[in-house]
C-alpha positions as CSV (number, residue, x, y, z in Angstrom):
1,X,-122.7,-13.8,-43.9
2,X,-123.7,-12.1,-40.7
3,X,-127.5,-13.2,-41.4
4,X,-126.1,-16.9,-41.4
5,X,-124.0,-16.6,-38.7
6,X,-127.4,-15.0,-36.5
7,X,-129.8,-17.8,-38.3
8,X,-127.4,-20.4,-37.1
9,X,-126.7,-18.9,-33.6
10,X,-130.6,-18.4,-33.0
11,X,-130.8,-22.3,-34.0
12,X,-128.1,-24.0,-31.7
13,X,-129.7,-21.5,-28.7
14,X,-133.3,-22.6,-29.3
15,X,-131.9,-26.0,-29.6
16,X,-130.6,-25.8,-26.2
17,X,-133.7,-24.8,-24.6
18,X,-135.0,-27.7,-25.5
19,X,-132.2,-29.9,-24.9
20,X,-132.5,-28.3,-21.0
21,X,-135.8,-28.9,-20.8
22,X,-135.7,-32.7,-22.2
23,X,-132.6,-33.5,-19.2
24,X,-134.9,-32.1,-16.6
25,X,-137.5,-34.7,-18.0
26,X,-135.2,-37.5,-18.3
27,X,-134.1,-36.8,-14.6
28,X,-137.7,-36.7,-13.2
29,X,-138.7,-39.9,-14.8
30,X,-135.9,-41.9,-13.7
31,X,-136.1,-40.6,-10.1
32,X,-139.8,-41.2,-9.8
33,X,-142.4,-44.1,-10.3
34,X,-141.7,-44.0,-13.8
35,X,-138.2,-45.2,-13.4
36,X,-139.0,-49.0,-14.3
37,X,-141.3,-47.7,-17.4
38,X,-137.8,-45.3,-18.2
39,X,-136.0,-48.5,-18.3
40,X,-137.9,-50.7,-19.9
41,X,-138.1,-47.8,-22.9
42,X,-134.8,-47.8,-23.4
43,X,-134.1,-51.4,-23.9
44,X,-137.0,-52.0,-26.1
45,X,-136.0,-54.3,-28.8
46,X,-135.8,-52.9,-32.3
47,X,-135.0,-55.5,-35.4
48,X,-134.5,-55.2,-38.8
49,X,-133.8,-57.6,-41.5
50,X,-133.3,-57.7,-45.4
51,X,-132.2,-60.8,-46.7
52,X,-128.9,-61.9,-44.5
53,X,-128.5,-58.6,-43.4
54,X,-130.0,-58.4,-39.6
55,X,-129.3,-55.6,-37.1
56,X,-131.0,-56.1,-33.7
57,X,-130.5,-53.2,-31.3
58,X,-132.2,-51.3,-28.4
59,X,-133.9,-48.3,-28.7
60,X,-130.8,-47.1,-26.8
61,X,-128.2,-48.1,-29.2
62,X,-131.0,-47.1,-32.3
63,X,-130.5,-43.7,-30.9
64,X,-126.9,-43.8,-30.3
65,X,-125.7,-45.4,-32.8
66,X,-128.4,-44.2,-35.7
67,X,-130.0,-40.7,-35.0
68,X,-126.3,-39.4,-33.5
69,X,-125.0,-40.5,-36.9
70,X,-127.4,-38.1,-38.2
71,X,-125.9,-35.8,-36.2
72,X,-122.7,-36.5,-37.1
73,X,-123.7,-36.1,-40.9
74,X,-124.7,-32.6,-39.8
75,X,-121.1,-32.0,-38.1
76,X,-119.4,-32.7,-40.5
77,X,-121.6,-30.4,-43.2
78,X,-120.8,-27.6,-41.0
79,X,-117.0,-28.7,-40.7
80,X,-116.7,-28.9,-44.1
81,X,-118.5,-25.7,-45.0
82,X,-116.6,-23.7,-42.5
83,X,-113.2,-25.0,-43.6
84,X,-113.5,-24.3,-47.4
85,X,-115.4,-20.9,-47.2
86,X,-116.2,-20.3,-43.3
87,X,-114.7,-18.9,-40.1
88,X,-111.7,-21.8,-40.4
89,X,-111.2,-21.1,-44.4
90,X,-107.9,-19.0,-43.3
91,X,-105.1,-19.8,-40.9
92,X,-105.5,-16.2,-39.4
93,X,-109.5,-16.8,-39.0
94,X,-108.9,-20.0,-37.2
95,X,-105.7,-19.4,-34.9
96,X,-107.5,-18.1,-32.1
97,X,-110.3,-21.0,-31.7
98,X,-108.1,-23.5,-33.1
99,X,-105.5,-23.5,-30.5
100,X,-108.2,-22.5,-28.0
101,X,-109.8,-25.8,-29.2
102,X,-106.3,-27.8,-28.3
103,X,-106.1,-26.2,-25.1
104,X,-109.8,-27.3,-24.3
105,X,-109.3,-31.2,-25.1
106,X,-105.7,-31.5,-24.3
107,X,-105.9,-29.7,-20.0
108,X,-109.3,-31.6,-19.1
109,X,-107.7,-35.0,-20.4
110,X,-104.6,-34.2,-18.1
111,X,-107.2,-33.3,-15.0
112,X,-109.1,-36.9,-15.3
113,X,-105.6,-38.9,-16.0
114,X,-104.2,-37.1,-12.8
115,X,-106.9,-39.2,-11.1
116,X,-107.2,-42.1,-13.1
117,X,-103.9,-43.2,-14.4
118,X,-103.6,-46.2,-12.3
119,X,-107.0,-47.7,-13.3
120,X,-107.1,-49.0,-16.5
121,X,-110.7,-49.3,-17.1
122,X,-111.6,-45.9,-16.0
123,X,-108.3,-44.9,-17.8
124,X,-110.3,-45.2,-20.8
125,X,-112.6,-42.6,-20.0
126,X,-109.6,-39.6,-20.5
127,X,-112.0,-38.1,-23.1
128,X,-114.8,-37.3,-21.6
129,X,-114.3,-34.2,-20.4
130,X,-112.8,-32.8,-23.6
131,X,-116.0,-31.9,-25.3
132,X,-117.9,-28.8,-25.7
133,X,-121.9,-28.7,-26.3
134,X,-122.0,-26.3,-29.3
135,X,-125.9,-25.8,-28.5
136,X,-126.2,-25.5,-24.7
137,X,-122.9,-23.2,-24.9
138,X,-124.8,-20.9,-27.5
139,X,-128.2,-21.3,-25.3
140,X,-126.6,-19.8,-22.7
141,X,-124.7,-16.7,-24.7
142,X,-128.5,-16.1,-26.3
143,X,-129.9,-15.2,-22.9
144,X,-127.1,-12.4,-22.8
145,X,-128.5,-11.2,-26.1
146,X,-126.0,-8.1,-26.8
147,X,-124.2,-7.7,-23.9
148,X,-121.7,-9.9,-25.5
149,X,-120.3,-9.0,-28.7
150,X,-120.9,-10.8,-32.0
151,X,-117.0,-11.5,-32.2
152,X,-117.2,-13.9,-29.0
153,X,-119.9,-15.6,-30.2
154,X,-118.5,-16.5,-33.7
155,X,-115.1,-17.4,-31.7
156,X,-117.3,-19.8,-29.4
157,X,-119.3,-21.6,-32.6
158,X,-116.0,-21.4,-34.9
159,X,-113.9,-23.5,-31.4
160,X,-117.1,-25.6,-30.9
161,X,-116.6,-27.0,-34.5
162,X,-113.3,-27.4,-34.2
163,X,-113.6,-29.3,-31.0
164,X,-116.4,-31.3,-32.5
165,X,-113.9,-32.5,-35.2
166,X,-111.7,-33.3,-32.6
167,X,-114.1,-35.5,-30.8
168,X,-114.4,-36.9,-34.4
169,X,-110.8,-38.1,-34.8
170,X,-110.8,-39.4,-31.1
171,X,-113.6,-41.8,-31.6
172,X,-111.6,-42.9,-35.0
173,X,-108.5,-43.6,-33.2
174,X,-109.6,-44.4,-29.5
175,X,-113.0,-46.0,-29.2
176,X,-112.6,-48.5,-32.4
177,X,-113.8,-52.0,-31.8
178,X,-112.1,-55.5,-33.1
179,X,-112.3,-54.5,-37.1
180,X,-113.9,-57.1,-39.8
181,X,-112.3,-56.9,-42.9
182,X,-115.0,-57.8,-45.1
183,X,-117.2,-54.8,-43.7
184,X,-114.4,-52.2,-44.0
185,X,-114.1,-53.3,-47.8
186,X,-117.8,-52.8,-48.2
187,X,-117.1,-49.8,-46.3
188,X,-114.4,-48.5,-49.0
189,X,-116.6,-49.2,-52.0
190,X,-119.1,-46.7,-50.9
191,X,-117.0,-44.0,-49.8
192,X,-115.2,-44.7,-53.4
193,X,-118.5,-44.6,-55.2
194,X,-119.8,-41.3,-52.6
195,X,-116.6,-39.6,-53.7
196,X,-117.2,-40.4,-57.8
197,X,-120.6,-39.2,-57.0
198,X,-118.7,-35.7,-55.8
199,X,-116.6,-35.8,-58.7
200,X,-119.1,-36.6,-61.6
201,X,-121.3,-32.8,-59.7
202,X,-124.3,-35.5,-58.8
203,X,-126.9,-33.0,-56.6
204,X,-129.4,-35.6,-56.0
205,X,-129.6,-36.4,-52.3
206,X,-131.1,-39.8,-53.2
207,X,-127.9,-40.8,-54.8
208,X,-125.9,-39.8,-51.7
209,X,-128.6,-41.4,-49.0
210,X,-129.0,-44.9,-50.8
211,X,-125.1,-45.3,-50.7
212,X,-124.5,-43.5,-47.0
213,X,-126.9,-46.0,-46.0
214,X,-124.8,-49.0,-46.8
215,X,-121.6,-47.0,-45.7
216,X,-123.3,-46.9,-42.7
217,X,-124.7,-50.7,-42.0
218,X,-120.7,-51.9,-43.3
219,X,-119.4,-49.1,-40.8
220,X,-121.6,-50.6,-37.8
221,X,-120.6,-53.8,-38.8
222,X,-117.3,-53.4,-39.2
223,X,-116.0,-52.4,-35.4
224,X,-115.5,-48.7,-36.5
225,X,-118.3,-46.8,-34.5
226,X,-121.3,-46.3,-37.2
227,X,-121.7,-42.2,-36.4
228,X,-118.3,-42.2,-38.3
229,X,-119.7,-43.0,-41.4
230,X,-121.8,-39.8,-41.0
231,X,-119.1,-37.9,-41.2
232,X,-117.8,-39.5,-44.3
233,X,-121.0,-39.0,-46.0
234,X,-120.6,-35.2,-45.1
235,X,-117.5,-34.8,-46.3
236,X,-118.6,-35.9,-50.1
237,X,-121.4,-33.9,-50.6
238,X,-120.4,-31.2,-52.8
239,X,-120.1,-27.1,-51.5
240,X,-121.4,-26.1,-55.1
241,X,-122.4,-27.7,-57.9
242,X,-125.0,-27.2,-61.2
243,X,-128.4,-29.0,-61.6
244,X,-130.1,-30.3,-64.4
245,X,-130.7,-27.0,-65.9
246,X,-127.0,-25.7,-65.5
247,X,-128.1,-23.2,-62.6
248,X,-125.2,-23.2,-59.4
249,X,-126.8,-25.0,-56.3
250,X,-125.1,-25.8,-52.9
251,X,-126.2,-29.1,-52.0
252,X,-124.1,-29.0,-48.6
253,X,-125.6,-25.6,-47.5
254,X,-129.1,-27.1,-48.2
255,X,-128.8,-30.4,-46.5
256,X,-127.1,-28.8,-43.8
257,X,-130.2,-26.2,-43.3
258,X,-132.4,-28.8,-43.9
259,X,-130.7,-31.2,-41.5
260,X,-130.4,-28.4,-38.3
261,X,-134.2,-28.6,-37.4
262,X,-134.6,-32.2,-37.1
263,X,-131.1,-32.3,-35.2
264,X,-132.0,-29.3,-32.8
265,X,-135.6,-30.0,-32.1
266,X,-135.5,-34.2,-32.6
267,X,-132.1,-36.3,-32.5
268,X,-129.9,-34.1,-29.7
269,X,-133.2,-34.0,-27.4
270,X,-134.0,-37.8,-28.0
271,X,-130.5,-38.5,-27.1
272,X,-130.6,-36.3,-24.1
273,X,-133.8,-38.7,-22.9
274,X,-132.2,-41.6,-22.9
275,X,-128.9,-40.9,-21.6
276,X,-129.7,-38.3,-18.8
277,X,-132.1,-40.6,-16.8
278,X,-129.6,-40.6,-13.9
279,X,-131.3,-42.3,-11.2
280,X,-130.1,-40.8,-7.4
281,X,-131.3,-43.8,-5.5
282,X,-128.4,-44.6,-3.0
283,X,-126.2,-42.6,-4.6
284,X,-123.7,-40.9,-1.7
285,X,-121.4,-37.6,-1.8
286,X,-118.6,-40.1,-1.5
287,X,-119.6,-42.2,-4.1
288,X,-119.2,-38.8,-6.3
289,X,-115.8,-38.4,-4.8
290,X,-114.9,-41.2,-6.6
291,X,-111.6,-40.7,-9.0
292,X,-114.0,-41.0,-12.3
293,X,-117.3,-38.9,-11.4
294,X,-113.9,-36.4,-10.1
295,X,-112.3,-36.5,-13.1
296,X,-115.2,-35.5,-15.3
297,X,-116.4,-33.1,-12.9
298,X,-113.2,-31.1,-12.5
299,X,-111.7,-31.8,-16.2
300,X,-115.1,-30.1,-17.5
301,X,-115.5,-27.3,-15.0
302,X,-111.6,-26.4,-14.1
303,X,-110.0,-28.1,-17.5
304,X,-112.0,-26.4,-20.3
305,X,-111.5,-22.9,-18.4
306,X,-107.9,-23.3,-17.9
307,X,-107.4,-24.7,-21.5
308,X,-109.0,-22.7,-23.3
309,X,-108.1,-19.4,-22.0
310,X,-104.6,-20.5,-21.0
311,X,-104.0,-21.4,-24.6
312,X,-105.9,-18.2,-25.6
313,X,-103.9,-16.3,-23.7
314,X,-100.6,-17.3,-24.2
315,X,-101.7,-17.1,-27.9
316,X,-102.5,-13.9,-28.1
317,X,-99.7,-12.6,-26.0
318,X,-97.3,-14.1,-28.5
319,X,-99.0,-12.3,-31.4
320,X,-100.1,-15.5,-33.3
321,X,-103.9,-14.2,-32.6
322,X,-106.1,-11.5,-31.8
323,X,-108.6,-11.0,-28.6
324,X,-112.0,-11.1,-30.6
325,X,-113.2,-7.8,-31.6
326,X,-114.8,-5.4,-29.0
327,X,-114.6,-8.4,-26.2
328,X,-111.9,-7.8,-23.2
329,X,-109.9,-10.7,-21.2
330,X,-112.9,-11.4,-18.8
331,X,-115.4,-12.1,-21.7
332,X,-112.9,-14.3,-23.1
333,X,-112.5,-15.8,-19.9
334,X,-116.5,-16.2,-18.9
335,X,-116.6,-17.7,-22.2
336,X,-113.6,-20.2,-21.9
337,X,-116.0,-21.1,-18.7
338,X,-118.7,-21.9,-20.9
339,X,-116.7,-24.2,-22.9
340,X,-117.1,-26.5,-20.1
341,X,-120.6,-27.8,-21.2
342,X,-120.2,-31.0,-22.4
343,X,-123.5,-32.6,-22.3
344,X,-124.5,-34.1,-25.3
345,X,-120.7,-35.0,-26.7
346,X,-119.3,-36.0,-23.2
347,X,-122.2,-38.3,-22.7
348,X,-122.0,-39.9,-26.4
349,X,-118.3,-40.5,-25.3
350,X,-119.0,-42.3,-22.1
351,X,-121.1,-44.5,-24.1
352,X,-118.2,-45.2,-25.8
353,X,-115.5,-45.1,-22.8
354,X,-117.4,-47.6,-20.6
355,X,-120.3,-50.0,-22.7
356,X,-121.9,-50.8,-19.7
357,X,-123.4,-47.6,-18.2
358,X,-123.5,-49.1,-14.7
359,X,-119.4,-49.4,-14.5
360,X,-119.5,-46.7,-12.1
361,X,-123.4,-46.4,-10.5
362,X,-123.9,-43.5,-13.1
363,X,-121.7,-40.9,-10.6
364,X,-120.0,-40.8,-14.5
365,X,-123.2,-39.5,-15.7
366,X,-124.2,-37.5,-12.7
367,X,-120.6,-35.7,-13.2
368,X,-121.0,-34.7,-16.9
369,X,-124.1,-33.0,-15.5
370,X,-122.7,-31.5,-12.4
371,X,-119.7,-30.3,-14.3
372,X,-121.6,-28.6,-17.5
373,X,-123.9,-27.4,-14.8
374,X,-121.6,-25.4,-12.9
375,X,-119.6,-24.2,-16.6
376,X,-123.0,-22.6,-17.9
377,X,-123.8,-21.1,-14.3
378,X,-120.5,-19.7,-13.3
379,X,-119.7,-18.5,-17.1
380,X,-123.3,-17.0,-17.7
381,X,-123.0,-15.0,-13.9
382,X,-119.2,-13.8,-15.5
383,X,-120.4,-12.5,-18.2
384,X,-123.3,-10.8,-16.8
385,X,-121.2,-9.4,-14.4
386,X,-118.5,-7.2,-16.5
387,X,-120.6,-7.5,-20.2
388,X,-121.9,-4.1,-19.9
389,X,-118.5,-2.6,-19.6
390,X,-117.9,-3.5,-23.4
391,X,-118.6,-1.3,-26.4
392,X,-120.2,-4.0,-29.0
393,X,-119.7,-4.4,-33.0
């Protein structure tokens, strides 16, 4: 178990690297000459058609609404495995980073709506800064190496999850478009035939791919955002299982190992291009004042902190949970900073919040980076600071 836990750590940090390295990219090209060639990449045309079926998107929504539901697929894997047999498979395993998790989605929605109540187009932004970027988060813990102790770091991935599926039920109930009927009944057959496939112990990935594909087209066409159906496919694929020749497989675990490398090093960087080109030109300190870049900013950096150690606190003080094992209350605290990296999922959400990017000159953009900026800084100085005060498991 601990080897996984390392193998999947050493994943989501290299992961991050990468997804640092692509922003910085993104940034430079959309500040620079490049900026119109930036553009016009993103809203290349991309068509395909079978028969009556036609879906015409932009690279930009191919990537946000395709490759992320990869993603999502991957989520929900990791979800699922960690709920039946993981760090969230007993109520005492999952107190601490589940009400941590709370804390960290429920405060940051409270800071933006103290400044955006009376608006009811930015209004719709509230959850934004309630994410947490599981890989830039563990990037950051990696270059601490064992200074911090294994127990933080399995309390950071375990609340990480359990913020992810959070972020999974708010796009379910909060960003859902006008619904068609006839899509959502396409929709249902598949999931119905995905979860026979689950019950009759199929292990063929083709099975599950050929019918998560059309799950996926009626899901996009149905109002429902399509990275959803990702997570429905994840869901049916089955823990354990026998093949053909009677021996126990775990289809899940190998998708899911299959699936990290291709997220990590492909998807979460392409998405990073082509929604952290933030381009500076006239954009003023005031402009960044603004209730909605303020929101973000604060609701990540002060939010997430005050959240998730608050909640943290108060539930360990009440005996519902335990401080993670050889950590102290400033770890926990330089970690509840980190939780304040939203990246990738704060950005997928805005995309969601406001459809047209240019609601609010990008300050909405600029302030997811700002924010998760200042959590990986301030929480990775923290934990240098005291770390070595700490005997570690």
């Amino acid at each position: 178990m601990k080897a996984t836990i390392e193998e999947f750590i050493q994943k989501e940090s290299a992961g991050g690297i990468v997804l640092m390295f692509t922003t910085v990219v993104a940034m430079l090209v959309s500040n620079t000459a490049l900026s119109s060639w930036y553009q016009a990449f993103l809203h290349i045309p991309v068509e395909v058609r079978i028969g009556a079926l036609h879906v015409d998107k932009s690279l930009y929504h191919w990537v946000n609404d395709g490759l992320m539901a990869i993603f999502f697929l991957l989520v929900g894997l990791e979800v699922k495995r960690e709920i039946l047999e993981g760090h969230l498979s007993t109520v005492k395993q999952a107190a601490l980073p589940g009400i941590a998790a709370v804390g960290g989605m429920l405060v940051p929605a409270i800071v933006y709506l103290f400044f955006n109540l009376d608006d009811p187009v930015a209004r719709n932004g509230w959850a934004i800064p309630t994410a947490t970027d599981i890989a830039f988060a563990l990037g950051i813990l990696s270059l601490l190496g064992k200074r911090v102790p294994v127990s933080l770091k399995i309390f950071l991935m375990a609340l990480a999850i359990i913020d992810d599926l959070g972020a999974i039920v708010i796009i379910a109930i909060f960003y859902t478009s006008k619904l068609s009927l006839t899509s959502l009944t396409v929709a249902a057959v598949a999931l119905t035939i995905l979860i026979g496939l689950n019950y009759f112990g199929v292990v063929r990935r083709a099975a599950y791919f050929g019918v998560g594909m059309v799950l996926w087209v009626s899901v996009l066409k149905s109002g429902v955002h399509a990275t959803l159906a990702g997570v429905a496919l994840a869901f049916t694929v089955p823990l354990m299982a026998r093949d053909e020749e009677g021996k126990p497989v775990s289809p899940l675990k190998e998708l899911e190992h299959d699936l990290h490398h291709w997220v990590a090093f492909f998807i979460l960087p392409v998405f990073a291009f082509v929604n952290a080109g933030v381009n500076l030109e006239g954009m003023s300190l005031k402009q960044m004042t603004g209730p909605v870049p303020l929101g973000i900013l604060l609701g990540l950096f002060l939010g997430k902190q005050l959240g998730v150690f608050g909640f943290s606190w108060a539930a360990i003080k009440l005996g519902l949970a335990r401080l993670p094992k050889g950590s102290n209350w400033w770890q926990l605290y330089g970690v509840s900073v980190l939780t304040g990296i939203g990246f990738t999922m704060s950005l997928f959400i805005l995309t969601l919040a406001f459809e047209d990017d240019t609601l609010f000159q990008y300050t909405d953009k600029l302030a997811i980076l700002l924010g998760s900026l200042l959590s990986g800084v301030v929480g990775y100085g923290m934990l240098r600071l005291r770390s070595r005060d700490v005997d570690h498991e």
